[in-house]
C-alpha positions, 0 to 999 in steps of 0.5 A, a space after each residue: 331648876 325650872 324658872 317659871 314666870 307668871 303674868 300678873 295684871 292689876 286690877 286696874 288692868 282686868 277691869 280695862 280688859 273686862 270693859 273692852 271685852 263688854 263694850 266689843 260684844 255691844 258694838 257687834 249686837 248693836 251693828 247686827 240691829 242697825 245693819 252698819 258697822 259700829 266701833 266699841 266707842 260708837 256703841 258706849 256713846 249711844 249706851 250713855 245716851 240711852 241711859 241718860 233717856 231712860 232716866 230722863 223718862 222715869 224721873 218724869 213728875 220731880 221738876 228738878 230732877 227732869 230738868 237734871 236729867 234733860 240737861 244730861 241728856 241733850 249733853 250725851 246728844 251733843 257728844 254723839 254729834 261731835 263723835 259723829 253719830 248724826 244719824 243721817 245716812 
């Protein structure tokens, strides 16, 4: 009798491995376009903050809702800073 053994992973697990896998591809394009080396963490932070201003521009004419978002944007700002991320060479 043969004893087989299967791996099975949670989905807690695939989604994690999933996630690395996106965010790894996204460093290497983001690398290849600024021409420097940029780790996976690197490139979620910039993602998050090109989020933020993207929403932050399409929600332009609602005074709440910009001054939300602005908020929200100058925090993925102040978190790229603290990441490193300064963007002076």
């Amino acid at each position: 009798m043969k004893k087989e053994m299967s791996l099975r992973i949670s989905l807690k697990e695939r989604v994690k491995f999933y996630v690395a896998s996106c965010a790894e591809t996204l460093a290497q394009a983001m690398s290849a376009c600024l021409e420097e080396k940029v780790s996976p963490a690197q490139a979620l932070r910039i993602l998050h903050a090109l989020v933020a201003f993207t929403v932050l521009v399409f929600s332009y004419g609602h005074a709440f809702l910009s001054v939300l978002f602005l908020v929200w944007f100058v925090l993925t700002l102040v978190d790229c800073k603290r990441a490193g991320l300064s963007g002076r060479g």
